[in-house]
C-alpha positions as CSV (number, residue, x, y, z in Angstrom):
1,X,45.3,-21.9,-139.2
2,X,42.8,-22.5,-136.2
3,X,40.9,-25.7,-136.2
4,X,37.7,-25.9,-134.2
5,X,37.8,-28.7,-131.4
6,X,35.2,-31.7,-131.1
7,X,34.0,-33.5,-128.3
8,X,35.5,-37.4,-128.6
9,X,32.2,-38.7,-127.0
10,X,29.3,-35.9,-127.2
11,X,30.2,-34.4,-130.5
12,X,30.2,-30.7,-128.9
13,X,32.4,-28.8,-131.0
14,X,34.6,-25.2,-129.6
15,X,36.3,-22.8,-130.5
16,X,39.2,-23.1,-127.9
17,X,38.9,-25.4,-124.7
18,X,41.0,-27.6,-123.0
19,X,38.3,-30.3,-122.3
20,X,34.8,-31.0,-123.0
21,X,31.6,-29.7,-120.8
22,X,30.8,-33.1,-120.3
23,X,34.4,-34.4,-119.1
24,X,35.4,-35.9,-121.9
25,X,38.7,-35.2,-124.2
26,X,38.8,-33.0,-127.8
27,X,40.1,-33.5,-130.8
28,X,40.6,-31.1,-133.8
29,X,37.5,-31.6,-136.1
30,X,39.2,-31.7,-138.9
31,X,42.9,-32.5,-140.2
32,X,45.4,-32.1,-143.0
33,X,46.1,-34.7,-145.3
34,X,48.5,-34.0,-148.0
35,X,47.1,-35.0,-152.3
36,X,49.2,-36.9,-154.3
37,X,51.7,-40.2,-153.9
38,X,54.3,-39.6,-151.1
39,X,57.5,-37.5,-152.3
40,X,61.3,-39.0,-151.6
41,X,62.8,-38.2,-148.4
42,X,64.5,-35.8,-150.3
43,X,61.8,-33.4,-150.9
44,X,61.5,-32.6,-146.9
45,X,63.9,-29.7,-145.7
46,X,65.1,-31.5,-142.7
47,X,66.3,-28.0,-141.4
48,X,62.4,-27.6,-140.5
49,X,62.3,-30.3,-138.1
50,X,59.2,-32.0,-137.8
51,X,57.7,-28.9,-139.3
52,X,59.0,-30.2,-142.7
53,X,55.5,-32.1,-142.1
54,X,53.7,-29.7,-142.0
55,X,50.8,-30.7,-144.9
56,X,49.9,-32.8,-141.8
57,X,49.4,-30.5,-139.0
58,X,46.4,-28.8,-138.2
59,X,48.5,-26.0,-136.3
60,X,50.8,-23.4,-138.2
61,X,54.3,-23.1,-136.9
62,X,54.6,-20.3,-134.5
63,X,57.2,-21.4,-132.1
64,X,60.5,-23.9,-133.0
65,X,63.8,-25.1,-131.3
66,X,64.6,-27.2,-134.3
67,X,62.8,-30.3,-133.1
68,X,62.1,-33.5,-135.0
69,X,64.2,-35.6,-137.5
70,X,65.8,-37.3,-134.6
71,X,68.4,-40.1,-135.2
72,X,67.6,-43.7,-136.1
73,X,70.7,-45.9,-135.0
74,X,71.0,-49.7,-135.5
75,X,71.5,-51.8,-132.1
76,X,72.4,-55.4,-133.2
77,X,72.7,-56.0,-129.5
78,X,69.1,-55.9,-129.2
79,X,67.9,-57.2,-132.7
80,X,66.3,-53.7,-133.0
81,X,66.4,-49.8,-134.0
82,X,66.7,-47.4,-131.7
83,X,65.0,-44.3,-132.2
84,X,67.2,-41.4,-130.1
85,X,64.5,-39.1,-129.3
86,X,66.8,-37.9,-125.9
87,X,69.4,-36.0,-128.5
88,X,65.8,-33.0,-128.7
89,X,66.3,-29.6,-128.1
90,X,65.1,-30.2,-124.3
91,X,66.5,-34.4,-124.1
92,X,63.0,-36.1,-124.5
93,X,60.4,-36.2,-127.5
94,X,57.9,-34.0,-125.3
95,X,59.2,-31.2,-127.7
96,X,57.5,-32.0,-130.6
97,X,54.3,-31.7,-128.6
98,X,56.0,-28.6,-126.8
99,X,56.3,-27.0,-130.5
100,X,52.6,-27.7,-131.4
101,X,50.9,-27.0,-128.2
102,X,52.9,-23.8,-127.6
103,X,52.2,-22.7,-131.1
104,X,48.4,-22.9,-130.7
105,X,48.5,-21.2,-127.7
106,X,50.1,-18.0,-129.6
107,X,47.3,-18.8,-132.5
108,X,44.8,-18.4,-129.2
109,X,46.8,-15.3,-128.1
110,X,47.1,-16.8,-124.5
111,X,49.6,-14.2,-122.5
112,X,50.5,-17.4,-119.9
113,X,50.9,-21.2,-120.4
114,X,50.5,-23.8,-117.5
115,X,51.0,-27.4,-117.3
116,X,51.6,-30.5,-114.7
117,X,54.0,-32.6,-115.0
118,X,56.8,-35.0,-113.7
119,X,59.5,-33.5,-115.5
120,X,60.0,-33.3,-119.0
121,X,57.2,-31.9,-120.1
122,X,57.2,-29.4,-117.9
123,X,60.8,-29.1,-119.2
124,X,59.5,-28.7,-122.7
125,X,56.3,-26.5,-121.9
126,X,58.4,-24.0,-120.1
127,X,61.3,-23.8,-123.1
128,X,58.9,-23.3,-126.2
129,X,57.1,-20.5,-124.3
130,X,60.2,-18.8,-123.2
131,X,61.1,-19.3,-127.1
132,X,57.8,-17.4,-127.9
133,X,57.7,-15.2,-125.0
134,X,54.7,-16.9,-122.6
135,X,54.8,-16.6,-118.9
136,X,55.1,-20.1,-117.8
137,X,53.5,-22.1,-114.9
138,X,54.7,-25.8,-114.3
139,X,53.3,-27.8,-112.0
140,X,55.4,-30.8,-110.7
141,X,55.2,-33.5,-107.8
142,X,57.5,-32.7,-104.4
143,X,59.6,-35.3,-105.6
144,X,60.9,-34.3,-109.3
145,X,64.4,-34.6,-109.8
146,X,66.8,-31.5,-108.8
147,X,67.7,-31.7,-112.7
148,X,64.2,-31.3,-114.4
149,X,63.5,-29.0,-111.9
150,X,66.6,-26.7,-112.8
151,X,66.0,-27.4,-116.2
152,X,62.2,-25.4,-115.8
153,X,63.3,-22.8,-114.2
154,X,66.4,-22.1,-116.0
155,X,64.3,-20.9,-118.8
156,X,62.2,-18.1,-116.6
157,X,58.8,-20.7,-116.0
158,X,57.5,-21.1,-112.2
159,X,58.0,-24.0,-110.4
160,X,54.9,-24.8,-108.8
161,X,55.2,-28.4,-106.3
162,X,52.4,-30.1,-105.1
163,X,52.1,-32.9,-102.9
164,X,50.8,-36.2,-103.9
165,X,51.2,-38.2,-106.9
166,X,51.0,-37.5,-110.2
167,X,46.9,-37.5,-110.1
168,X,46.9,-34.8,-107.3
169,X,49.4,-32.5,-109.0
170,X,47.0,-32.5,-112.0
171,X,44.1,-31.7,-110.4
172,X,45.9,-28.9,-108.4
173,X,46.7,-27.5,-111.7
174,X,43.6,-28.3,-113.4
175,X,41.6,-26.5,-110.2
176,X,43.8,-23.1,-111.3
177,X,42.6,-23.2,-114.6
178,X,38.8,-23.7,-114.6
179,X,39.3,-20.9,-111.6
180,X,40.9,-18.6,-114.4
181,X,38.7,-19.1,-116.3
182,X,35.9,-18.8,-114.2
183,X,37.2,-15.3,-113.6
184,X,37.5,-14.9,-117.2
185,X,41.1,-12.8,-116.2
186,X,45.1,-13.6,-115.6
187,X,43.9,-16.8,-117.9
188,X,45.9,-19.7,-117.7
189,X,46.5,-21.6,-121.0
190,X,46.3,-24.8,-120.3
191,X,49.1,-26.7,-122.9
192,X,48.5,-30.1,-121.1
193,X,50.5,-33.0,-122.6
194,X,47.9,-35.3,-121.7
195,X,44.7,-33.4,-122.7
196,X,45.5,-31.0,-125.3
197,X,44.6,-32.6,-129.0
198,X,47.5,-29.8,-130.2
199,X,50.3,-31.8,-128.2
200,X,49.2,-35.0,-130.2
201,X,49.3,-33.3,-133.4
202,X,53.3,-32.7,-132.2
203,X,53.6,-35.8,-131.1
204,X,52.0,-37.3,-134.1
205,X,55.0,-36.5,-136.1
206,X,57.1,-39.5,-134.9
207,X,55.2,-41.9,-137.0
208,X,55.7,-39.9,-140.2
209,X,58.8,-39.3,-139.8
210,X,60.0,-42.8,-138.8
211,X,58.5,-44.2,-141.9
212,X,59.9,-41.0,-144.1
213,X,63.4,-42.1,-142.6
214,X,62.6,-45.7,-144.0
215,X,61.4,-44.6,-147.2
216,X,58.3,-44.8,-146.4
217,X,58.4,-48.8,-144.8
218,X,57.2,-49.3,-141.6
219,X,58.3,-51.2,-139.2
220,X,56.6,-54.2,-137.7
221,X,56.6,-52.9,-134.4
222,X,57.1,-50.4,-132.3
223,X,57.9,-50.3,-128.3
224,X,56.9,-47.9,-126.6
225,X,56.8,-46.9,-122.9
226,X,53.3,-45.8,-121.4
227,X,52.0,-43.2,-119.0
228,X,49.2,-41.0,-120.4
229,X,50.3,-42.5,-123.9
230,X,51.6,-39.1,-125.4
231,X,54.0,-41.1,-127.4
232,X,52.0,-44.4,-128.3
233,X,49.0,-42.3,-129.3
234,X,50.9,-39.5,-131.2
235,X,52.5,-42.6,-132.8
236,X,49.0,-44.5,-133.8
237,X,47.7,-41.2,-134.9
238,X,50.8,-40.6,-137.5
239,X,50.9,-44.0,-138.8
240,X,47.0,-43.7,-139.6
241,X,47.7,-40.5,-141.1
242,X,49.8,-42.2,-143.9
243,X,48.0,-44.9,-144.6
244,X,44.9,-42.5,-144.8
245,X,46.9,-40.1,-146.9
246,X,48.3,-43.5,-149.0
247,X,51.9,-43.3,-148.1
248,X,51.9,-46.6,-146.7
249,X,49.7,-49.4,-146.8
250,X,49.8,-50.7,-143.2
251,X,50.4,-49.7,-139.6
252,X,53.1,-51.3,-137.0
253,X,52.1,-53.3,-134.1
254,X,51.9,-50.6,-131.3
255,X,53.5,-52.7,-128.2
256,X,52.8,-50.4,-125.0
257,X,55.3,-50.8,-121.7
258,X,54.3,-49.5,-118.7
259,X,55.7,-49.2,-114.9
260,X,54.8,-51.9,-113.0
261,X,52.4,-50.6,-110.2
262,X,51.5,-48.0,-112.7
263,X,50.3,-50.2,-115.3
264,X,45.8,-49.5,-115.8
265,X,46.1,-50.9,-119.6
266,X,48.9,-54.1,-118.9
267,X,46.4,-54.7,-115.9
268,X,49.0,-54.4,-113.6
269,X,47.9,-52.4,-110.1
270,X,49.4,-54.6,-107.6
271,X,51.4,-54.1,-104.8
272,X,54.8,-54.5,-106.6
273,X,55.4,-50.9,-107.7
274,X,58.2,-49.5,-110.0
275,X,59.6,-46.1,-108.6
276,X,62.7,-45.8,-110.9
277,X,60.7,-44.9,-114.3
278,X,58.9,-41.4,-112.8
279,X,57.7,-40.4,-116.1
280,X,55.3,-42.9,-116.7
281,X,53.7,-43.4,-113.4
282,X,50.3,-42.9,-114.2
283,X,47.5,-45.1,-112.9
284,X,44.7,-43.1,-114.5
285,X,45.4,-42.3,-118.3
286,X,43.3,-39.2,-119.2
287,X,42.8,-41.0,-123.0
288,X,42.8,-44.5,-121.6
289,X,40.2,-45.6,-123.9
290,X,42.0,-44.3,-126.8
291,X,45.0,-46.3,-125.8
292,X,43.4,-49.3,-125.9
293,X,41.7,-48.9,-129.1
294,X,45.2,-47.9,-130.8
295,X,46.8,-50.7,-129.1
296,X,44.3,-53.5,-130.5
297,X,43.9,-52.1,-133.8
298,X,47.2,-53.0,-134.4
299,X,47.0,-56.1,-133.0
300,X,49.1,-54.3,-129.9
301,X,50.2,-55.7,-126.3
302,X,50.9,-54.3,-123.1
303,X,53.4,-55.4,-120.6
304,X,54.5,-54.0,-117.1
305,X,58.2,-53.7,-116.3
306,X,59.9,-54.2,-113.0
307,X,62.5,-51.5,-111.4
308,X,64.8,-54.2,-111.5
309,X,64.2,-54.6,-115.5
310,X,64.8,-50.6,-116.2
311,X,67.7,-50.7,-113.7
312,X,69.3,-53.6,-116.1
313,X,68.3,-52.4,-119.3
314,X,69.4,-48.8,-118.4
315,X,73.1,-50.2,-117.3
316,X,73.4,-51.9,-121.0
317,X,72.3,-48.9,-122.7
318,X,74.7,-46.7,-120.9
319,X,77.7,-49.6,-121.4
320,X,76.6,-49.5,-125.1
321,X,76.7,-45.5,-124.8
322,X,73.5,-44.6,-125.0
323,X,72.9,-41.7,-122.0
324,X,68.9,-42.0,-121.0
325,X,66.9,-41.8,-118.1
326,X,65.2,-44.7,-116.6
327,X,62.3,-44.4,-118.2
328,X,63.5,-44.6,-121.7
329,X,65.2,-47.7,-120.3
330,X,61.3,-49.2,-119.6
331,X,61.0,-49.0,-123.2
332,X,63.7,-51.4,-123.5
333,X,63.1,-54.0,-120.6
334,X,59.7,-54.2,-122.2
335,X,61.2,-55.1,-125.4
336,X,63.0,-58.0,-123.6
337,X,59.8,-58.8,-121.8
338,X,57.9,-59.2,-125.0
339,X,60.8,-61.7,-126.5
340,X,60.9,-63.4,-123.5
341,X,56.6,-63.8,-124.1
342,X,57.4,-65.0,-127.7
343,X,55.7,-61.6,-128.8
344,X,58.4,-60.4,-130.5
345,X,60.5,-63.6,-132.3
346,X,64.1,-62.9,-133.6
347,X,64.4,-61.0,-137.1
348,X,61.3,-58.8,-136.1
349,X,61.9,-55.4,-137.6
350,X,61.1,-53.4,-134.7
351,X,61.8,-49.9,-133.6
352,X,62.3,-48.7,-130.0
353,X,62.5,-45.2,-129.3
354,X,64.8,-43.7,-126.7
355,X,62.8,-41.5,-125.3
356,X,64.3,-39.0,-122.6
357,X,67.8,-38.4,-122.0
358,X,69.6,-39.0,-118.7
359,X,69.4,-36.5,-116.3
């Protein structure tokens, strides 16, 4: 199964590219939608992981760790359901992108994967292609954690550090890959979480399966924290997948939480600048537009969060015994953020996932 690719703005369609000609980000030009009303829970072999959705995916499974089907846990505390997307095989829901992504790259036939990141992406890239036996590069900023950087190259993938923020080390990495393939030799796959359509067909799988863990109900929102909007997007795109495949009949309100500092769709650039929650520092969103366009479909917000907030709302998770990383916690600051706002009012059914596991 090998999907062409389209061109979101110029229509340009390819066989296998990481980005269009013209600058702009691809999508699959087609994707699977299953016939027929949607099954019990059941019916899904859970021992699949998120492949168990696989009527869904435009990418056959190549690679696995067992991702997907990921906890949902009730936390009266916070009038809300947690989502524990930390217990993944590599402690943040970048594998279900990781398990797409890498498995197109073996439909491609690429030899060597590459891909920037802060941490647990790069994480994730450089597990699934160990798993299916890729040479891995990972780019990361001088300043990733000892842990994620351990946890790259435990599994055989380079550690490649660039200095600069997050925008510089992808461009260093981007640069190596339009070089490689310039040279048309030694090419460099490029399994971007931020730019590759097959990491959102991974990530896509969070929506399905949170409704196919509520029997098909979906919640009426859903907080989520913000960088390059791998999650929120994924997310939109799974939601809109049932409701086009008739599954449900509505979408949750996508409620977006960014870093303050970081914050290009909350609107928040300013001097104030929150350096606990590393994985979402991102200033310029490569699908920005499509971020916005989820968010007010569904009638969506954005909010930036202090360090302060993620340093409080990481201590009560932690005292409640949930282990995640800070920027997991934003995810939860912003949900107190958006009650405080009269967003969200008590008795909301929302669902907040826990998105990377403390490290």
């Amino acid at each position: 199964m090998s999907a062409d690719l389209v061109c979101s703005v110029c229509d340009r369609t390819y066989a296998d590219r990481w980005r269009c000609s013209c600058g702009a980000p691809l999508e699959f030009a087609s994707e699977p939608r299953p016939d027929g009303p949607a099954p019990d829970f059941s019916a899904f072999d859970s021992r699949r992981g998120l492949w168990a959705f696989s009527e869904f995916l435009p990418v056959a499974r190549h690679v696995t760790l067992g991702e997907g089907f990921t906890p949902l846990v009730d936390a009266p505390e916070w009038d809300a359901t947690f989502k524990l997307e930390y217990v993944s095989p590599t402690g943040s829901f970048k594998d279900r992108g990781a398990a797409t992504v890498v498995s197109r790259a073996v439909e491609r036939g690429a030899d060597r994967v590459v891909e920037d990141s802060s941490g647990n992406a790069g994480a994730a890239i450089a597990a699934y292609a160990a798993r299916a036996g890729l040479d891995a590069d990972i780019y990361v900023p001088v300043s990733v954690t000892a842990a994620k950087r351990r946890a790259i190259e435990a599994v055989g993938a380079r550690v490649v550090e660039v200095a600069g923020d997050r925008e510089t080390v992808a461009a260093a990495c981007r640069n190596v890959v339009e070089a490689s393939e310039e040279r048309r030799s030694s090419l460099a796959w490029y399994a971007s979480h931020a730019w590759n359509p097959a990491f959102f067909a991974g990530t896509a799988t969070f929506g399905i399966e949170l409704a196919a863990q509520r029997d098909w109900s979906v919640p009426d929102a859903v907080v989520v924290p913000l960088g390059h909007g791998t999650l929120l997007l994924g997310a939109y795109r799974g939601f809109r997948a049932l409701v086009e495949a008739g599954w449900t009949d509505r979408m949750p309100r996508l409620l977006a939480v960014q870093a303050a500092g970081y914050a290009p769709v909350a609107g928040h650039l300013g001097p104030e600048t929150n350096d606990l929650a590393d994985g979402i520092q991102v200033r310029e969103p490569v699908r920005r537009e499509a971020v916005v366009d989820a968010i007010d479909a569904t009638d969506g917000d954005a909010v930036a969060v202090s360090s302060d907030a993620v340093a409080r709302a990481r201590d009560a998770l932690l005292a409640r015994g949930f282990d995640v990383e800070p920027t997991a916690a934003a995810a939860v600051a912003g949900l107190r953020e958006y009650r405080d706002r009269g967003v969200l009012e008590g008795g909301t059914d929302v669902v907040v996932p826990l998105t990377g596991r403390g490290k």
